[in-house]
BAROSE-5950 format. One record per residue (C-alpha): x, y, z. Coordinates in steps of 0.25 Angstrom, whole numbers, padded with zeros to 4 digits, always signed. Layout:
<sites>
XYZ;...
</sites>
This chain:
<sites>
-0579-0216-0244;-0593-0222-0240;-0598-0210-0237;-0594-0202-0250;-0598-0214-0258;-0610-0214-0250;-0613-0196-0253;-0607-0201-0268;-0619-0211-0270;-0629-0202-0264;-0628-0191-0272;-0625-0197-0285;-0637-0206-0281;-0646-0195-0281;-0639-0187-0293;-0642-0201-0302;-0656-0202-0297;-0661-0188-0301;-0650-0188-0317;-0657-0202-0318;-0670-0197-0317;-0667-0184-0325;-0660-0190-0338;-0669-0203-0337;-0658-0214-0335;-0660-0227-0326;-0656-0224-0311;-0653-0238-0306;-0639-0241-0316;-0636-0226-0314;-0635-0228-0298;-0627-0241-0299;-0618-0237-0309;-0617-0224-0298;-0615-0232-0286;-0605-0244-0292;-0596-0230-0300;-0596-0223-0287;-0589-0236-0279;-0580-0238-0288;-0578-0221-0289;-0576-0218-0274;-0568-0228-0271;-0558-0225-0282;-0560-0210-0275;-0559-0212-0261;-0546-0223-0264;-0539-0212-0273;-0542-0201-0260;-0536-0211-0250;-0523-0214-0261;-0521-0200-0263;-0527-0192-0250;-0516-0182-0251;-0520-0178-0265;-0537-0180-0261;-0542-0167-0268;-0533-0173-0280;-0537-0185-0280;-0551-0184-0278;-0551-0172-0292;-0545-0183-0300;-0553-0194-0296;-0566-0187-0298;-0563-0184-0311;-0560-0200-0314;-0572-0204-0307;-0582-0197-0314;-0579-0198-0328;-0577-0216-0324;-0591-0214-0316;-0597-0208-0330;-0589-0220-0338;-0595-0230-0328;-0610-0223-0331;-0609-0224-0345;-0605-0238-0345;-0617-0243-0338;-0626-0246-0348;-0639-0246-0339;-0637-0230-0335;-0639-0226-0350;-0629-0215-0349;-0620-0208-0362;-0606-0207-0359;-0607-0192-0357;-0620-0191-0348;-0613-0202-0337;-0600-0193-0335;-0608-0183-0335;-0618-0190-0326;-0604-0196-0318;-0599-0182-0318;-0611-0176-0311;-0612-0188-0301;-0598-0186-0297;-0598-0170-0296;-0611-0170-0287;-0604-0182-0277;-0591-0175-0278;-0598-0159-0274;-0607-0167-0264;-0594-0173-0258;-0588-0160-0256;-0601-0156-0247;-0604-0168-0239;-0594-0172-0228;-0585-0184-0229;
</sites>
């Protein structure tokens, strides 16, 4: 888990650095709100994977389309990142698909 959370953070770190820069939006409240969302994400992923391991592909399908439209709720919410309801689950939706391809590459 600490190691995903870890590859998690790192990329969607470096993903938030370069949109921030792009779209012009502050880079601080956007990583915070990343790194307190993604806590509370992965450890509602990695319980659901250990309560239902004999359904894992399952369970990790279902529970990625829940996190990432909660982690787009939860950017739009903070006031500080300046985001419209559609650009942070678009934004959320990004994050997650480039964490979730670069989980299938790295090694657990």
């Amino acid at each position: 888990m600490i190691r995903a959370l870890s590859w998690t953070l790192l990329s969607e770190g470096l993903l938030l650095l370069l949109l921030a820069r792009l779209f012009k939006k502050p880079l601080l409240p956007l990583l915070l709100t990343s790194l307190a969302v993604n806590l509370l994400t992965q450890l509602a992923l990695w319980t659901s994977l250990n309560l239902f391991y004999r359904y894992s592909q399952l369970t990790l399908l279902v529970m990625e389309m829940l996190i990432w439209p909660f982690e787009g709720l939860v950017y739009w919410k903070v006031p500080a990142n300046r985001l419209s309801l559609p650009a942070a689950l678009a934004l959320s939706l990004l994050l997650n698909a480039s964490s979730f391809a670069l989980g299938w590459v790295v090694p657990a």
